[in-house]
C-alpha positions, 0 to 999 in steps of 0.5 A: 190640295195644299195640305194634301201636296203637304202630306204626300211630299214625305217631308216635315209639314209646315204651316204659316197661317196669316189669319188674325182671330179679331172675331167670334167669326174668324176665331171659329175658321181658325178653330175649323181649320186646326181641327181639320188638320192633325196639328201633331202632324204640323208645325204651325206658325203664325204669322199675319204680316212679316211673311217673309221672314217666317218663310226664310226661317221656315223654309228647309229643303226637309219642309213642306211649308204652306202659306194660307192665306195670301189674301188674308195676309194682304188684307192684314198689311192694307188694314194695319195702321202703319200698313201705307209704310210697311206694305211696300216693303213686305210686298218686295220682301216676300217677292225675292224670297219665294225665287230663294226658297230652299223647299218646296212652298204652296202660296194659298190664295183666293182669287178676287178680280173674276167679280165686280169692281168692289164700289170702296175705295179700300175694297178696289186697293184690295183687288188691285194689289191682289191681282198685281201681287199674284201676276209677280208671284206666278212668275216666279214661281214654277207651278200655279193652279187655280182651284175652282169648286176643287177641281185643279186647273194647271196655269203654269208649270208640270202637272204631278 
């Protein structure tokens, strides 16, 4: 649905990927997603954990610009080394950048707390600070959407 918003907005499409390819895995997704998209179509930037940053750089009243992932990105912050020390700082960054954001901006994100609690300790931090960091960022933004089996429900703001 993001890339669809993307390409009929009639703006330049932007794409901050978080994703990491650390594996054979990983590497293949990556792989799949660029060929899924014309990159000619795009501008890409990857960045896995100053989001922020590349948003406020990215972000233009001209751009469409997708973030995918948010989980991905998350994940990238809670596993880094220094991630103790950077994630609060990251987390508020990214939180008062989207309310100042000149264009039009899609957060991807997966939904993680309709499951089971995850049994680690590292598993449940993830879930936690996923589901506290999307309640933040839907009240700041004007328009949430849950996607399930790729049908849009509308949970906050107008429908278009």
């Amino acid at each position: 649905m993001a890339a669809q918003l993307a390409r009929g907005s009639g703006l330049n499409a932007w794409l901050i990927a978080t994703a990491r390819a650390e594996d054979a895995e990983m590497a293949a997704r990556i792989a799949r997603h660029r060929t899924e998209r014309s990159e000619a179509a795009w501008q890409v930037v990857e960045e896995p954990v100053r989001l922020a940053h590349a948003l406020l750089a990215c972000s233009r009243r001209d751009r469409f610009v997708v973030v995918d992932c948010l989980t991905l990105w998350l994940t990238n912050l809670l596993l880094d080394p220094d991630g103790e020390q950077r994630f609060p700082g990251e987390r508020q960054a990214l939180l008062d950048a989207v309310s100042h954001l000149p264009g039009p901006v899609v957060l991807v994100s997966n939904e993680t707390g309709l499951g089971v609690v995850p049994m680690g300790a590292i598993a449940r931090r993830f879930v936690d600070e996923s589901g506290w960091l999307h309640q933040e960022l839907a009240r700041r933004c004007d328009r949430v959407t849950l996607m399930v089996a790729g049908l849009p429900f509308n949970l906050k703001g107008a429908v278009s």
